[in-house]
C-alpha beads as a LAMMPS data file, in Angstrom:
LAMMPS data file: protein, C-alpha beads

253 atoms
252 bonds

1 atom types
1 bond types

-500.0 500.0 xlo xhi
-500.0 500.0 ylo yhi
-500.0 500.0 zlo zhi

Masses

1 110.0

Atoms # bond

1 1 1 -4.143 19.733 -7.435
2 1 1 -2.912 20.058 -3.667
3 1 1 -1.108 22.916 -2.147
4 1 1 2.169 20.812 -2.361
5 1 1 5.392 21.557 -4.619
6 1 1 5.325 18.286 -6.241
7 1 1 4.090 17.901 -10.150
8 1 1 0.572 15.873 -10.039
9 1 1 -0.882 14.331 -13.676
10 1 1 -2.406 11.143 -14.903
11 1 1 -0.912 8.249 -16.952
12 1 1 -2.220 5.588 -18.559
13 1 1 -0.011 2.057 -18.443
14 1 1 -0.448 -0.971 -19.920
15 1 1 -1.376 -3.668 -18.678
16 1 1 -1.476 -7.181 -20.991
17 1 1 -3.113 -4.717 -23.743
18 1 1 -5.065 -3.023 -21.824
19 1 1 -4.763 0.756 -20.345
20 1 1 -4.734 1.110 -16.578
21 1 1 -5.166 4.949 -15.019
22 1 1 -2.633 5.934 -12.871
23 1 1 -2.103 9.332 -10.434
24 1 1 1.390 10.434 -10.228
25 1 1 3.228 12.376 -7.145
26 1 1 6.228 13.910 -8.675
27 1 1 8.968 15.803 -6.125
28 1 1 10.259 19.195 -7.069
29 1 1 14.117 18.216 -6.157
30 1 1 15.978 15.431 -6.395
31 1 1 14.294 11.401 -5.832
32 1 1 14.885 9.382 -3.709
33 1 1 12.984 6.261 -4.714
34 1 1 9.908 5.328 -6.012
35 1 1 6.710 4.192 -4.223
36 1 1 3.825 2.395 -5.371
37 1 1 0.495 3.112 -3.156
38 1 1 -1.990 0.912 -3.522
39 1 1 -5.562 1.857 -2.812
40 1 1 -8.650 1.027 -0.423
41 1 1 -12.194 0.157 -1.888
42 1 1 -12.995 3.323 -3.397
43 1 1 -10.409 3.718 -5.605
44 1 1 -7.708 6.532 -6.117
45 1 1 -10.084 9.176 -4.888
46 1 1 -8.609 12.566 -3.149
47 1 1 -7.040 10.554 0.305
48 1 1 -5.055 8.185 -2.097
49 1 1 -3.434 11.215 -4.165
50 1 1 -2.798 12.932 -0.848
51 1 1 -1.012 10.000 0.356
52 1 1 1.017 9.832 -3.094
53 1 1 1.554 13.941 -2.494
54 1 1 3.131 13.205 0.575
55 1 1 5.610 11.032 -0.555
56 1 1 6.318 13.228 -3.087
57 1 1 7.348 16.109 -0.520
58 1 1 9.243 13.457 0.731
59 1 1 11.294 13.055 -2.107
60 1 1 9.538 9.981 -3.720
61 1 1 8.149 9.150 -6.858
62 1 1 4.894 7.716 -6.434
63 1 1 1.992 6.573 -8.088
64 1 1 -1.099 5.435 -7.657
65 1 1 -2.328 2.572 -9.909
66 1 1 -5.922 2.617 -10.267
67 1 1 -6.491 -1.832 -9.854
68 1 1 -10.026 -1.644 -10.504
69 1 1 -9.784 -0.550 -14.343
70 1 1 -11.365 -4.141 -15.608
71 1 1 -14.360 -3.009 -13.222
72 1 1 -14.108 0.629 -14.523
73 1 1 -11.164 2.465 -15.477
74 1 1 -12.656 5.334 -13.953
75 1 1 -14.239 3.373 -11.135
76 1 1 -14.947 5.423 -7.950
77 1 1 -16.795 4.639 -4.676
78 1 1 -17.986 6.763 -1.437
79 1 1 -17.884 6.214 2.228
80 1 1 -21.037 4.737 2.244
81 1 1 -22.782 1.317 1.922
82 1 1 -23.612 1.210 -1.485
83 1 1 -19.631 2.341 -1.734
84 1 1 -18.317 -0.417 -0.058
85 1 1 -20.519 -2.997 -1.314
86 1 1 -19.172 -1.677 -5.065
87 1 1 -15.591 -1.585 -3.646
88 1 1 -15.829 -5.264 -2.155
89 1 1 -17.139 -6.198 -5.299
90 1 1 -14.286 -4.714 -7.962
91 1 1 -11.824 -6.224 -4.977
92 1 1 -13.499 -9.368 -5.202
93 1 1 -13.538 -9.751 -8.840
94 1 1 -8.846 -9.874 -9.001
95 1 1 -6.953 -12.547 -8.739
96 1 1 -3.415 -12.740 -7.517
97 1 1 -2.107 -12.718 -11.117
98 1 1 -4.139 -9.748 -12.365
99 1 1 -3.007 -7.883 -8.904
100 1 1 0.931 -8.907 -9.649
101 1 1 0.332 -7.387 -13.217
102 1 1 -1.228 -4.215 -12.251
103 1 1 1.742 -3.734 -9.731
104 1 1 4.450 -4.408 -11.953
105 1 1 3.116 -2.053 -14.660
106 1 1 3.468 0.515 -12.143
107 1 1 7.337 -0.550 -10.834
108 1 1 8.214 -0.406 -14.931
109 1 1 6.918 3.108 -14.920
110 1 1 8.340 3.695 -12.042
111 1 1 11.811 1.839 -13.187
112 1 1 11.347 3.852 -16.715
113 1 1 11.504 7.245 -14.707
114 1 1 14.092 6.612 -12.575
115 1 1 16.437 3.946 -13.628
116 1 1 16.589 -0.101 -13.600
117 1 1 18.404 0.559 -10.443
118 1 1 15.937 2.279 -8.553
119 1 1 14.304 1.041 -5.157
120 1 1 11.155 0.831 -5.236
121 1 1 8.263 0.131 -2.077
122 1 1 4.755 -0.147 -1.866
123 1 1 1.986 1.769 0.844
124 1 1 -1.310 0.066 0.900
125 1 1 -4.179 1.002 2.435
126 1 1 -7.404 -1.291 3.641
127 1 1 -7.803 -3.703 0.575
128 1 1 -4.738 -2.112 -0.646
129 1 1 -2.896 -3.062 2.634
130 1 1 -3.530 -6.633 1.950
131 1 1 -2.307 -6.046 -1.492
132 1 1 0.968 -4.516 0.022
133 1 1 1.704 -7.815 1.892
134 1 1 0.802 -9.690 -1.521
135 1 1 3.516 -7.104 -2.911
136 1 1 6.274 -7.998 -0.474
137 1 1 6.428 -11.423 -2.499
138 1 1 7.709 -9.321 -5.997
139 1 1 11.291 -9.577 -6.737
140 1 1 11.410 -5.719 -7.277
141 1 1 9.786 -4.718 -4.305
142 1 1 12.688 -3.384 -1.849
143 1 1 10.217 -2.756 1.351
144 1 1 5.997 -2.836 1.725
145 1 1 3.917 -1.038 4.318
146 1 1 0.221 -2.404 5.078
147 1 1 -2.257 -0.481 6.558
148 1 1 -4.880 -2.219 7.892
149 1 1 -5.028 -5.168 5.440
150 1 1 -8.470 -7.203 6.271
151 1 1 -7.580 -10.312 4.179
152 1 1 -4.229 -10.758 4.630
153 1 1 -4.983 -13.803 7.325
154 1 1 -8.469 -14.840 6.005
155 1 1 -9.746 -14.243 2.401
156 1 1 -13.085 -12.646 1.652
157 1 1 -12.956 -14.519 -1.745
158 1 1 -13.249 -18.433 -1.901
159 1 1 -11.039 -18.318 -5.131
160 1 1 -8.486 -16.659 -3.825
161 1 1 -6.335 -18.003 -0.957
162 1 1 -5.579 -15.873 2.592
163 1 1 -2.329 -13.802 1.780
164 1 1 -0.833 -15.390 4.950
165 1 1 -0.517 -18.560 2.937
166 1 1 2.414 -16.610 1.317
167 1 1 4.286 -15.702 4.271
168 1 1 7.144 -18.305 2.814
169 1 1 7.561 -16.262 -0.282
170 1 1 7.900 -13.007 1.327
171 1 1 11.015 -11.067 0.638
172 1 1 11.112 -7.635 1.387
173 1 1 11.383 -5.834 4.742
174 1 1 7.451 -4.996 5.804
175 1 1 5.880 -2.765 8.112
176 1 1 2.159 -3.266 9.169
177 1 1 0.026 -1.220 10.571
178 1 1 -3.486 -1.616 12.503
179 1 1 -5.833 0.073 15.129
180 1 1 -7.098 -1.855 17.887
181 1 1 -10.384 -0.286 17.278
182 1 1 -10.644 -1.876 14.343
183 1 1 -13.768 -4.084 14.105
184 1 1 -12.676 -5.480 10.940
185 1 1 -9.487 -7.086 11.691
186 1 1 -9.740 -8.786 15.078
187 1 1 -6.643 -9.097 17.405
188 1 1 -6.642 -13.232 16.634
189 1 1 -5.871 -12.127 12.515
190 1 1 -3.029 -9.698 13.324
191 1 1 -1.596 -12.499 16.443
192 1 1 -1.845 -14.689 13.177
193 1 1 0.304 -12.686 11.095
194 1 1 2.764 -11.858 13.366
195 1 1 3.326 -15.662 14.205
196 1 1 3.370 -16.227 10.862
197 1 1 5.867 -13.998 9.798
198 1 1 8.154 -14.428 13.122
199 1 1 7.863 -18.468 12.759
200 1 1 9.279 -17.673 9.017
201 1 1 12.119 -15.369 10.069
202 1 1 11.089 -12.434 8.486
203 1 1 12.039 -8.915 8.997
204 1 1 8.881 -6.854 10.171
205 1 1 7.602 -4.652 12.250
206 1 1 3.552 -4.818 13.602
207 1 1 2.420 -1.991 15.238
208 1 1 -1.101 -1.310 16.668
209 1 1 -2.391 1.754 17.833
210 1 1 -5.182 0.559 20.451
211 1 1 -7.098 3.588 20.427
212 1 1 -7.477 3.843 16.966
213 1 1 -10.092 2.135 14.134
214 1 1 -9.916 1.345 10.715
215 1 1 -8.555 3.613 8.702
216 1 1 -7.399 6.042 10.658
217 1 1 -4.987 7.639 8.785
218 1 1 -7.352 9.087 6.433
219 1 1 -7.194 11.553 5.330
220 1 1 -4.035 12.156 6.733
221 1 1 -1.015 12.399 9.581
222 1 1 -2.699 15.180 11.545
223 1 1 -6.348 13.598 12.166
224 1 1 -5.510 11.510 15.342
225 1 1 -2.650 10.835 17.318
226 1 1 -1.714 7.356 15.590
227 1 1 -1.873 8.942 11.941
228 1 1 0.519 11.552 13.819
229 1 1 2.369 9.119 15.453
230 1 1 3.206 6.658 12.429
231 1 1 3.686 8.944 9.818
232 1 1 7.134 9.517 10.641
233 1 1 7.744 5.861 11.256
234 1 1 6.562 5.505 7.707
235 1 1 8.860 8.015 6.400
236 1 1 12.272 6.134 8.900
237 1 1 10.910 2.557 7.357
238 1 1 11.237 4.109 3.752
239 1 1 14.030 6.015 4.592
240 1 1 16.269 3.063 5.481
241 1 1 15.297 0.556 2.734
242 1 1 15.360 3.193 -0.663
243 1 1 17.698 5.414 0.552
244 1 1 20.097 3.712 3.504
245 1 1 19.276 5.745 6.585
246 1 1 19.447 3.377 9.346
247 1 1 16.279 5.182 11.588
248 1 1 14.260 1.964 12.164
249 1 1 15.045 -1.453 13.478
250 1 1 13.557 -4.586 13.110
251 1 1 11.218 -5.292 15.668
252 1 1 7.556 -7.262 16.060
253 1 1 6.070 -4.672 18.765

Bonds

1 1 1 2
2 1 2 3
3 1 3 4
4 1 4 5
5 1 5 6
6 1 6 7
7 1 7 8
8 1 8 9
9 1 9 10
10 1 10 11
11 1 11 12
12 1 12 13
13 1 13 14
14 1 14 15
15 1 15 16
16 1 16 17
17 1 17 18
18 1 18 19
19 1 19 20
20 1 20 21
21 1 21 22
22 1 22 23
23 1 23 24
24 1 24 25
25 1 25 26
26 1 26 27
27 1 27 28
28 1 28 29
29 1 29 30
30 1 30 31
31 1 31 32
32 1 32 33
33 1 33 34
34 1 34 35
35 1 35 36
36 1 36 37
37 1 37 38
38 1 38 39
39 1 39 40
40 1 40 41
41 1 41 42
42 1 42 43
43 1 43 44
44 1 44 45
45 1 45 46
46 1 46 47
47 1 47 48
48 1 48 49
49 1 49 50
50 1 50 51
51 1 51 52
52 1 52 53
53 1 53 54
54 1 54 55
55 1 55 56
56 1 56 57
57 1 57 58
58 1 58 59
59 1 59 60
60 1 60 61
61 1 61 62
62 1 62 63
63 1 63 64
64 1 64 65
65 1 65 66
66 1 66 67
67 1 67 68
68 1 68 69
69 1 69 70
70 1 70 71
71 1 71 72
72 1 72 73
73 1 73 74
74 1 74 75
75 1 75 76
76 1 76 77
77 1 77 78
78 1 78 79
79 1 79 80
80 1 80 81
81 1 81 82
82 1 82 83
83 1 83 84
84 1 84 85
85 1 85 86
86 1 86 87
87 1 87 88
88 1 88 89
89 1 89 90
90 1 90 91
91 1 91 92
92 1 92 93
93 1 93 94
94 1 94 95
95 1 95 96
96 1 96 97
97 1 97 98
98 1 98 99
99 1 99 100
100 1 100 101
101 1 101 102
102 1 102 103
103 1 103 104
104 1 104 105
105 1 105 106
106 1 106 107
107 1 107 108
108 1 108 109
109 1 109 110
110 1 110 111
111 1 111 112
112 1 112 113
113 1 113 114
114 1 114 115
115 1 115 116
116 1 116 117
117 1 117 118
118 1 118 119
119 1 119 120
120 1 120 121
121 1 121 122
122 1 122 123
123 1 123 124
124 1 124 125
125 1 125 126
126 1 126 127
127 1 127 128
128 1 128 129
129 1 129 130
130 1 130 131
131 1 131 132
132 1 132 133
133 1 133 134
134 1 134 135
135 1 135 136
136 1 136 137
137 1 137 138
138 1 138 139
139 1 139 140
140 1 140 141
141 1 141 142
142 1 142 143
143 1 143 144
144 1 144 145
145 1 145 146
146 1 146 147
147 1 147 148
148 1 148 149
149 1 149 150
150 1 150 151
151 1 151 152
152 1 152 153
153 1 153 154
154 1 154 155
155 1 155 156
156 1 156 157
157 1 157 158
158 1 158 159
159 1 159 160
160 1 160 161
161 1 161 162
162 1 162 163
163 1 163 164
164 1 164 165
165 1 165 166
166 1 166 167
167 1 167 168
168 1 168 169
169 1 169 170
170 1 170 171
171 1 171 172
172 1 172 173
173 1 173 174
174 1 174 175
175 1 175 176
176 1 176 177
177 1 177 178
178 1 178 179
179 1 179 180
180 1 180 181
181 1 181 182
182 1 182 183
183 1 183 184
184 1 184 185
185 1 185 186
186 1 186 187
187 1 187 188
188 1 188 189
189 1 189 190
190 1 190 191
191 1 191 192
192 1 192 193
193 1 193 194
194 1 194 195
195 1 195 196
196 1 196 197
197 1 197 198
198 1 198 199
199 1 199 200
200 1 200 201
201 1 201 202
202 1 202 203
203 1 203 204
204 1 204 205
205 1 205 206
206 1 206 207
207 1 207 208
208 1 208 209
209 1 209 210
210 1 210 211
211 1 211 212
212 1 212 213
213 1 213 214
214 1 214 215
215 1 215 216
216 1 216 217
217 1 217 218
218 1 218 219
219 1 219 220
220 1 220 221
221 1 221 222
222 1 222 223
223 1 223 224
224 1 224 225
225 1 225 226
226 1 226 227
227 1 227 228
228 1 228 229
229 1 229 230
230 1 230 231
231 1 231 232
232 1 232 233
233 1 233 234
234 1 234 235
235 1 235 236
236 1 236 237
237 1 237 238
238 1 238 239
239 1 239 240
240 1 240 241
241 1 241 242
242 1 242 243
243 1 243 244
244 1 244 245
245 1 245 246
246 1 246 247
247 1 247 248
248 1 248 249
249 1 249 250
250 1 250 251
251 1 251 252
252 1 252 253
C-alpha cells in the first residue's frame, strides 16, 4: 500500500472463462472517470500501481489489468536482461484480439463501478504504450495516452501487424509521449506516426522530451524534468476528455 488516500486491492475479471488479476486505484472523494493503465514488460509491479495511485489522487478510477495472465497470472519481471527477454516474450505471445479482450474486461469493471455512462481512457507505458494506441481503436475508449510505445510503427512480432496500420480506425483523442534519448524508438518511427496520424486527420498531440530516454517517467513525475514536465499535461489531456475542462488543445508539437 502507498502513502496515498485512495483504497488499493486486487480483482480478478474474466476474461472468455478465464480469471485475469487486476490492481485497483480507488479515490477517497468523488470520480471523475475511469482509467485503464496498461503495463510495460514486467508486469503490474510497484511503478504500474503508483501510476494507477496517482490517478486515483486525481480523482480517477483506475486499474491495472495484469495482460500477461495466459503467460502467468502472477507473471513478474525485473529490470534486467533475463527480465526483458521474459517480458518480450509474454508480449510476444498476444494477439490483437486477446489484447482487445483483456482491455474490455477492464472498461466493464470499470463501467460496472461507475455507470454505463462513464468515460473511460487508457495510460500505457513501453509495451503498454503501444497497447494504448491499439486502445484508441475501442468504441469505449474516450481518450489514450502512450508512453513510449516501441511497436506502434514497426512490430516486433511477424504475426502481428505494426499498430500504425490502424491509424484509420483510430477514434479517440491521443496523446503520445517519447524521449529523444530513447534508443529504442528512433526519431524516423515517431516522424512515422505523426504523419500517419496528421495525414488521417486525427486529433493528437506528440511530444518529445529530447533530453530524456526510455522510460523516463518511472517511477514517477519528480525523477527528471520531463516526468515533471508532462505529468500535468497528462492530468489537462484527461481532464478535458472525462471530465470537460478545456486545458489542452490539439496540437502535433
Amino acid at each position: 500500500m502507498s502513502s496515498s488516500a485512495a483504497d488499493e486491492y486486487w480483482v480478478d475479471l474474466d476474461v472468455t472463462g478465464e480469471a485475469m488479476p487486476a490492481f485497483v486505484a480507488r479515490p477517497s472523494g468523488a470520480t471523475r472517470g475511469g482509467v485503464i493503465v496498461i503495463a510495460e514488460i514486467f508486469g503490474v509491479n510497484a511503478d504500474m500501481q503508483r501510476a494507477a495511485t496517482l490517478l486515483a489522487d486525481e480523482g480517477y478510477l483506475a486499474i491495472v489489468p495484469a495482460i500477461f495472465h495466459r503467460t502467468d497470472p502472477q507473471f513478474a519481471a525485473e529490470h534486467d536482461e533475463t527480465g526483458i527477454a521474459k517480458g518480450r516474450a509474454a508480449a510476444g505471445a498476444l494477439d490483437l484480439a486477446q489484447l482487445g479482450a483483456d482491455l474490455t474486461a477492464a472498461a466493464d469493471y470499470l463501467r460496472a463501478e461507475l455507470g454505463d455512462e462513464a468515460k473511460i481512457a487508457t495510460w500505457g507505458f513501453c509495451f503498454g504504450g503501444s497497447v494504448a494506441f491499439l486502445s484508441a481503436t475501442l468504441p469505449f475508449v474516450a481518450a489514450a495516452v502512450s508512453f513510449y510505445g516501441g511497436q506502434i510503427a514497426r512490430s516486433n512480432v511477424p504475426t502481428r501487424p505494426a499498430l500504425i496500420e490502424l491509424t484509420p480506425e483510430i477514434q479517440a483523442p491521443l496523446l503520445l509521449v517519447f524521449g529523444g534519448r530513447d534508443t529504442s524508438i528512433p526519431p524516423h518511427d515517431v516522424a512515422a506516426m505523426r504523419a500517419a496520424l496528421a495525414a488521417h486527420g486525427k486529433d493528437f498531440e506528440l511530444r518529445v522530451y529530447p533530453d530524456e530516454g526510455h522510460a523516463f517517467f518511472r517511477p514517477g513525475p519528480e525523477k527528471n524534468d520531463g516526468a515533471r514536465d508532462v505529468w500535468p499535461r497528462v492530468r489537462a489531456f484527461l481532464a478535458q476528455h472525462l471530465v470537460g475542462d478545456s486545458q489542452t488543445r490539439r496540437s502535433s508539437n
